[in-house]
BATORVEX-686002 format. One line per 8 residues: number of its first residue (from 0); for each residue x, y, z of C-alpha. Coordinates in nm, 4 decimals, decimal comma. Layout:
BEGIN
NUM> X/Y/Z  ... $
! end
This chain:
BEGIN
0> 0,3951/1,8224/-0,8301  0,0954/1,9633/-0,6458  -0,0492/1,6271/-0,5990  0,2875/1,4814/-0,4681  0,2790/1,7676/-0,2121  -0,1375/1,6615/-0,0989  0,0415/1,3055/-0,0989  0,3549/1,3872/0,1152 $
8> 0,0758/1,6035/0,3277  -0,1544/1,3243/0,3625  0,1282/1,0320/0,4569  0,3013/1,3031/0,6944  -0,0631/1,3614/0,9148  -0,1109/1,0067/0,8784  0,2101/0,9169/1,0184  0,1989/1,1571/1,3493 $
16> -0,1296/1,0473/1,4060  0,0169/0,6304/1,3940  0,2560/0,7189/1,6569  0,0314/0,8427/1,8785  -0,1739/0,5722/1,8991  -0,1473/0,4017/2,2836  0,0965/0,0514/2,2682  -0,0942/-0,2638/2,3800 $
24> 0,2457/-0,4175/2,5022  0,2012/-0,7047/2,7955  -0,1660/-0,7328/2,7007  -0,2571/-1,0562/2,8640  0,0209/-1,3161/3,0007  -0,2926/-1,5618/2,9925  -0,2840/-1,5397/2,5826  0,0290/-1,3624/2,5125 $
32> 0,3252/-1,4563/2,7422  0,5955/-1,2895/2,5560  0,5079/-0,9422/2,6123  0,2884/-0,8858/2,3086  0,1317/-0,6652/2,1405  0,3869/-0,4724/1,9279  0,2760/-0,1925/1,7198  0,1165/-0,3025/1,3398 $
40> 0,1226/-0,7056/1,4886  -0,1174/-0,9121/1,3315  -0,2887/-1,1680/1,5474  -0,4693/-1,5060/1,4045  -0,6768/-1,7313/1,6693  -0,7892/-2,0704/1,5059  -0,9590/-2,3614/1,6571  -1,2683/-2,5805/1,5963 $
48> -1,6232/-2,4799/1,5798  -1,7064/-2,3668/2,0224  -1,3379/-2,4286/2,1694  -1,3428/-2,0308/2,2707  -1,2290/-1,8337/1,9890  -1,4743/-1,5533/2,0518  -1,4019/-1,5562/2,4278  -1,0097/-1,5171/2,3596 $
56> -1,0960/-1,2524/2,1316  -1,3174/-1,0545/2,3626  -1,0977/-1,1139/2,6612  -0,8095/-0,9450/2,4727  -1,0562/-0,6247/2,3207  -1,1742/-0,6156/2,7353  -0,8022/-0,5920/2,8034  -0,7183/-0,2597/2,5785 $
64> -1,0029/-0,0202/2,7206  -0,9846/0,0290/3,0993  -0,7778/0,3080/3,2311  -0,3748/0,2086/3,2767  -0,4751/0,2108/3,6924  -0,7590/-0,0284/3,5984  -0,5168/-0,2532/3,4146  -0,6029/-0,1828/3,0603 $
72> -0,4592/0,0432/2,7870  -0,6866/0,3068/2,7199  -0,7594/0,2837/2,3785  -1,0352/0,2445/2,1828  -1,1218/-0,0842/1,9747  -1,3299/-0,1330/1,6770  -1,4567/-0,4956/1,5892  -1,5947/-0,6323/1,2503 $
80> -1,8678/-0,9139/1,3951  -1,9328/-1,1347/1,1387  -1,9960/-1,4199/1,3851  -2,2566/-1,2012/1,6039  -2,1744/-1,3758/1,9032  -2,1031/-1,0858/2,0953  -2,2929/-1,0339/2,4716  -2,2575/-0,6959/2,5972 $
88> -2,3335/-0,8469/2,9676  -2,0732/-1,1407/2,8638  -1,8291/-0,8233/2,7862  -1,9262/-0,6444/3,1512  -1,8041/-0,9793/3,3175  -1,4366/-0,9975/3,1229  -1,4043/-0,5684/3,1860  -1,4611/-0,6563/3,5754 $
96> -1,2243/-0,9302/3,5654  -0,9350/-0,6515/3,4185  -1,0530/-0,3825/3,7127  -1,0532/-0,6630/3,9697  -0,7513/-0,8021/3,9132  -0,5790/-0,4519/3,9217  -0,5779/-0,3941/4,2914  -0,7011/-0,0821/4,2433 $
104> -1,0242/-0,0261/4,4842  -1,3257/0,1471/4,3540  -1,6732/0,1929/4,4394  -1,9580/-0,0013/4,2459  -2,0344/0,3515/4,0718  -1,7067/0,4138/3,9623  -1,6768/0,0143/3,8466  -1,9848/0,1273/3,6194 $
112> -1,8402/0,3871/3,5119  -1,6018/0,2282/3,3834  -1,7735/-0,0525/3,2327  -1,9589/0,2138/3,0846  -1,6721/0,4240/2,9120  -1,5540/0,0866/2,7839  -1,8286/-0,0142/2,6392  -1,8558/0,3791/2,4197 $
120> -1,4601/0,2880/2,3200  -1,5832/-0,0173/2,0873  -1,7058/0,0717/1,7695  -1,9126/-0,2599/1,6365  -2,0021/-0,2782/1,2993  -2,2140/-0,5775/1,2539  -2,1891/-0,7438/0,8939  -2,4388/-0,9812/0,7432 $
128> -2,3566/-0,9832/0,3879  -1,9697/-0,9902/0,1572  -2,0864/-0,6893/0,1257  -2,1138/-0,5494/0,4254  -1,7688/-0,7108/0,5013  -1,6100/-0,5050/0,1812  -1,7940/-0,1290/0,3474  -1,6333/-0,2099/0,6608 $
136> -1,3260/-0,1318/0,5292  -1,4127/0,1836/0,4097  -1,5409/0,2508/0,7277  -1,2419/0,1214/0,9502  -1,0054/0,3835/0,7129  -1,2371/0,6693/0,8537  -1,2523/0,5739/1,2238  -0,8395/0,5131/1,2082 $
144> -0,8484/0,8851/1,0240  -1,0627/1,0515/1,2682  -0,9914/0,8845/1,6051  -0,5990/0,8397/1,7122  -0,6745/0,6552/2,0005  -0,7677/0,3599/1,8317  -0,5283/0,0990/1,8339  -0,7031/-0,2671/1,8048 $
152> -0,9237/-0,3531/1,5446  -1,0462/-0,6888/1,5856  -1,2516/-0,9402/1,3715  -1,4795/-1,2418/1,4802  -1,5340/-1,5241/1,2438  -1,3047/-1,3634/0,9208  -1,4315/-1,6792/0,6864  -1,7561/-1,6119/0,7354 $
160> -1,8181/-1,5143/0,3901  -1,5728/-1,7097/0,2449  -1,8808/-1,9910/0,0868  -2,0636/-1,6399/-0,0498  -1,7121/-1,5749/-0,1935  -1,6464/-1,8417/-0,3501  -1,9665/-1,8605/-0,5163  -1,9650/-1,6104/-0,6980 $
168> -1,5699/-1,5938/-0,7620  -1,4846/-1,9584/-0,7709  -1,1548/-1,8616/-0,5310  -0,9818/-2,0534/-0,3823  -0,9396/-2,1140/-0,0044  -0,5970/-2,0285/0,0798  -0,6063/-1,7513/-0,2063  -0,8857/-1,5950/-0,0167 $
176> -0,7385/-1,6038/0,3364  -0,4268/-1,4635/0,1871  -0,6002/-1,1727/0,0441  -0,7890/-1,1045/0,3524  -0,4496/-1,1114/0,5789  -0,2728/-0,8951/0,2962  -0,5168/-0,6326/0,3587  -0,5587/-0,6879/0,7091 $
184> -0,1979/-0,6678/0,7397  -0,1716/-0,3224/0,5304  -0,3746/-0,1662/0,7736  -0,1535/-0,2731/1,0773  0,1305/-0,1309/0,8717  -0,0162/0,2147/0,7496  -0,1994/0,2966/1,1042  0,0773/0,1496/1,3389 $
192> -0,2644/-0,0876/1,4995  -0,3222/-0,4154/1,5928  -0,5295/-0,6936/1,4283  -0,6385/-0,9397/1,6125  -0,9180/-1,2213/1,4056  -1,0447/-1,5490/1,4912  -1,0828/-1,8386/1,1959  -1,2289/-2,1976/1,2010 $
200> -0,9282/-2,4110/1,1535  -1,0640/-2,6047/0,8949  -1,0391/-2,2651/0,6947  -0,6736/-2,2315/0,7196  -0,5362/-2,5579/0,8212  -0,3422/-2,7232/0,4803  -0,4419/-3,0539/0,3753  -0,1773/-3,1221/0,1080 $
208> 0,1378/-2,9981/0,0414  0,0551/-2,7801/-0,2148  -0,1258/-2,5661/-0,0189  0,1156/-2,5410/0,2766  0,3353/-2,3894/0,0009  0,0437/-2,1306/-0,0861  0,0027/-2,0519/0,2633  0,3873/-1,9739/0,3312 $
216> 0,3025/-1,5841/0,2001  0,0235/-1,5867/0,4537  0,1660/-1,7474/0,7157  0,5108/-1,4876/0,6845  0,2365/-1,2202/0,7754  0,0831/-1,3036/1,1002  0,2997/-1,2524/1,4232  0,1175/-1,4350/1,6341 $
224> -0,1075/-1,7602/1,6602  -0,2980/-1,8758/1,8770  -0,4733/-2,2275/1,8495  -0,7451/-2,3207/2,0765  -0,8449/-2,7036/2,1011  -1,0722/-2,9350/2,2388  -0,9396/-3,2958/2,3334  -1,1454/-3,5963/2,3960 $
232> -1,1292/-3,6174/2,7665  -1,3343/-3,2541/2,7554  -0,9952/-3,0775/2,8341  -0,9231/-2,7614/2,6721  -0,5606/-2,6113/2,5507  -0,4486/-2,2912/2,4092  -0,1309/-2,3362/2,2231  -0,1034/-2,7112/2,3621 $
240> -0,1217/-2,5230/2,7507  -0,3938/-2,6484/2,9719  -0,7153/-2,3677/2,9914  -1,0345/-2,3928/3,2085  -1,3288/-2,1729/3,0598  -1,5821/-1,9992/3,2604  -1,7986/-1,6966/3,2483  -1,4715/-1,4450/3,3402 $
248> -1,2597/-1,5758/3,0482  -1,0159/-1,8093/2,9991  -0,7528/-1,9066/3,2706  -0,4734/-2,1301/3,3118  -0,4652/-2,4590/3,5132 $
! end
């Protein structure tokens, strides 16, 4: 009975503290034009080895932090890197592009300023190893615990261990990715956040029918995809819609 009472305590704190958390609704039109993010959403971008994953993924993080005047959310983010393709000066550029297009005027102090607090609101924790990967975890539960206005937790390059995995555990592909969005998706769920991850397609994408049926659990999970391409002709397309790349982010044509 006591520990049903710590329990009920626990899930009660927990739950006040989830509703608190700032909404990430009408994010970016450029990546999500139907008014996304809702509360405990989980977000997948695929695509082929350089067609922008990263990018998209750092656009949207850039989106969340600024002020509501600036054109953000005002939360707080935390990526996993796994990728390590991350460029703080890259990440000043797509922050800019958020205060810019805003309207709002501000002096080049107060744009640093800004850039600055943005920059403090990401906690990165930089993995190298499975195991690093597995810690992170334990470390996202006590940054969600501690800090309510967090309310994105992203991940670049989720396979990246999955060869290391497999190795060791002989798993299977699609019975890895599932476990990874299971948990992923638990989070969203018991912290009211966001997930947003990137993946190589040829990670996820089924090549028999077999495992489109394995992936049906997985695929049930994730609210929203985004697939990034490259085409012959050099053109690039997010969700089959014409993109042009450059050093602000991704727009469309």
């Amino acid at each position: 009975m006591f520990t049903s009472s710590i329990c009920s305590g626990y899930e009660l704190v927990l739950g006040e503290m989830a509703h608190k958390r700032p909404f990430l609704d009408n994010l970016d039109a450029n990546i999500l034009p139907c008014g996304g993010l809702k509360p405990k959403s989980l977000v997948e971008i695929s695509g082929a080895s350089n067609t922008g994953k990263s990018l998209v993924l750092n656009q949207l993080i850039a989106r969340c932090l600024p002020p509501t005047y600036f054109g953000g959310k005002y939360c707080d983010a935390i990526l996993i890197d796994l990728g390590h393709k991350f460029s703080v000066q890259h990440f000043e550029k797509l922050v800019t592009r958020v205060i810019n297009e805003s309207g709002e005027k501000c002096t080049p102090a107060e744009n640093i300023t800004v850039i600055h607090n943005c920059l403090n609101s990401v906690t990165a924790l930089n993995c190298y190893t499975a195991e690093d990967f597995d810690l992170a975890f334990d470390i996202v539960e006590d940054i969600l615990w501690e800090n309510q206005n967090v309310s994105l937790l992203a991940i670049d390059t989720l396979d990246a261990f999955y060869w290391a995995d497999t190795h060791k555990k002989l798993v299977r592909m699609t019975t890895h990715y599932n476990k990874l969005v299971t948990k992923l998706k638990q989070l969203c769920e018991k912290h009211n956040i966001c997930c947003i991850y990137t993946v190589d397609i040829n990670y996820i994408e089924p090549k028999t029918l077999y495992l489109m049926k394995q992936n049906a659990s997985t695929l049930s999970m994730i609210d929203y995809k985004i697939k990034l391409k490259m085409l012959a002709d050099g053109t690039r397309t997010l969700n089959d819609r014409k993109i042009i790349v450059d050093k602000m982010g991704i727009h469309l044509t």
